[in-house]
C-alpha positions as CSV (number, residue, x, y, z in Angstrom):
1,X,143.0,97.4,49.3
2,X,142.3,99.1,53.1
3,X,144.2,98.6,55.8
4,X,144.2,99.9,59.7
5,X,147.7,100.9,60.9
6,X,148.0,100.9,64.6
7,X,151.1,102.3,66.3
8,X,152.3,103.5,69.6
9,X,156.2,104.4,70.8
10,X,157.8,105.0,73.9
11,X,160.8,106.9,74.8
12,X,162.8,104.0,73.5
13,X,160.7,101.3,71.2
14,X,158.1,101.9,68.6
15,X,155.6,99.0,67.2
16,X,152.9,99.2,64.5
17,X,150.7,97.0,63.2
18,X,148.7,96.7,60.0
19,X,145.8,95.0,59.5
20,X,144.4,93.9,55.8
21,X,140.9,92.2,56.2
22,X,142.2,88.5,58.3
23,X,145.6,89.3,57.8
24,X,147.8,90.9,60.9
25,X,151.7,91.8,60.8
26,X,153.5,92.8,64.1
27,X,156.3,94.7,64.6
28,X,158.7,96.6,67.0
29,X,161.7,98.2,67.1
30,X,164.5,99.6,69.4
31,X,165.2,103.8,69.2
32,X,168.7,103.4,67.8
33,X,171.1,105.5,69.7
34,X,170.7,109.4,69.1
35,X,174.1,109.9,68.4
36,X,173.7,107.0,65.1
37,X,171.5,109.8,63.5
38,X,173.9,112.9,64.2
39,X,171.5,113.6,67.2
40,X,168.8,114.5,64.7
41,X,166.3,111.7,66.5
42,X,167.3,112.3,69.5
43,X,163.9,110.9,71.3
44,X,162.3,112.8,74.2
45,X,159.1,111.7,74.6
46,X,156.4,109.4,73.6
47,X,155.0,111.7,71.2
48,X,157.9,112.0,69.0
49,X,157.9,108.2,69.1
50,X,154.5,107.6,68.0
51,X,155.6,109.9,64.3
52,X,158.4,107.7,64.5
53,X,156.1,104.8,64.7
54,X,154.1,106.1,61.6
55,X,156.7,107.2,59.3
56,X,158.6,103.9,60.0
57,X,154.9,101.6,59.9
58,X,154.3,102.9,57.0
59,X,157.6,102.7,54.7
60,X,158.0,99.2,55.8
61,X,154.4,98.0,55.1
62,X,155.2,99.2,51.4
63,X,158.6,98.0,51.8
64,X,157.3,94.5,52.5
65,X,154.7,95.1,49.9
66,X,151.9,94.7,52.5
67,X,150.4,97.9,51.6
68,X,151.0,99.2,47.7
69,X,150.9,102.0,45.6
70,X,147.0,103.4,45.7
71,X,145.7,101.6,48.7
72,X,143.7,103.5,51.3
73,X,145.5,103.5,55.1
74,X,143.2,104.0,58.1
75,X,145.9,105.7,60.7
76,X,144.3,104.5,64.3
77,X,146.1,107.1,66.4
78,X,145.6,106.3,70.4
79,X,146.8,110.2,71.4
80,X,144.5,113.2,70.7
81,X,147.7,115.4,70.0
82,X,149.0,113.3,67.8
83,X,145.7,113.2,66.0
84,X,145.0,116.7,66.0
85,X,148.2,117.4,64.6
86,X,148.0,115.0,61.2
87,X,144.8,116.1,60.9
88,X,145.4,119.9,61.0
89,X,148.2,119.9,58.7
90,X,149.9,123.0,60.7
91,X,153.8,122.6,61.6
92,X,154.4,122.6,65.2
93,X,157.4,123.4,67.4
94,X,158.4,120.3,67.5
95,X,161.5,119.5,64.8
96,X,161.7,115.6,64.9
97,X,157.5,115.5,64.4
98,X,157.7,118.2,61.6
99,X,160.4,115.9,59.8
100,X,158.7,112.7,60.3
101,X,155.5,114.7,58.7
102,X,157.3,115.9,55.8
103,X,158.6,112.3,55.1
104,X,155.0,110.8,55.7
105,X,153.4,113.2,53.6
106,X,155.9,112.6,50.7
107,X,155.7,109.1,51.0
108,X,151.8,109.0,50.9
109,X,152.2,111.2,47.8
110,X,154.9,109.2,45.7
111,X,152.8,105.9,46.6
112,X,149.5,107.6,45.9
113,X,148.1,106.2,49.0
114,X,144.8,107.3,50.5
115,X,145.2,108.1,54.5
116,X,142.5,108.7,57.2
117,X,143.6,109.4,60.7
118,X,140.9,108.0,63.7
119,X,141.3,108.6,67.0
120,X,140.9,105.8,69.2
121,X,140.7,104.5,73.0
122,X,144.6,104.0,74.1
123,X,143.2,100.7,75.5
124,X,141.9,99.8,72.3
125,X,145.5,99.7,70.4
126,X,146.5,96.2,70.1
127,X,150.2,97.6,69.2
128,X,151.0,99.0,72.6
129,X,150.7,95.2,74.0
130,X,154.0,94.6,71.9
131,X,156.3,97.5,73.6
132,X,154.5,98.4,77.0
């Protein structure tokens, strides 16, 4: 099965959504407070948000068994860092984005999934509508 998984984040919401052929599941969340994870995701900017954004889209569309083990997962990333980052595979300074990475890419190993990354238009990310 393919799916498109779109995401976006602010400082203190993330939403993703994943799209299988017709089929369209929203969702957002609230940044619990920093001090709930030890300060560990501690949020300071948009960009942190957005690996926050994949790393939670992700385990929760397997979670909720809309995408499952072997599927193929086309990432629609709406910021060029964020896209040159998943796509280089290089750690960064960046703690919380390296940690979120490390999850991801374990995840997408264990579940065997197949994952593209596309950039795309910021205006062109339907999950942006849900937290802006």
């Amino acid at each position: 099965m393919e799916h498109k998984l779109f995401l976006d984040g602010t400082k203190t919401k993330i939403s993703w959504i994943v799209q299988t052929g017709n089929q369209i599941t929203k969702e957002f969340r609230v940044h619990p407070p920093a001090y709930n994870s030890g300060y560990k995701l501690d949020v300071k900017n948009e960009e942190q948000s957005k690996f926050i954004a994949l790393h939670a889209g992700i385990y929760w569309s397997v979670g909720v068994y809309t995408i499952k083990d072997g599927d193929t997962v086309n990432v629609m990333c709406d910021s060029k860092k964020m896209y040159d980052i998943l796509s280089s595979k290089h750690k960064i300074s960046d703690q919380i984005i390296n940690d979120k990475i490390h999850f991801i890419n374990l995840f997408i190993k264990q579940r065997k999934l197949v994952v593209n990354y596309h950039l795309i238009d910021s205006d062109k990310n339907p999950a942006s509508v849900l937290i802006r």
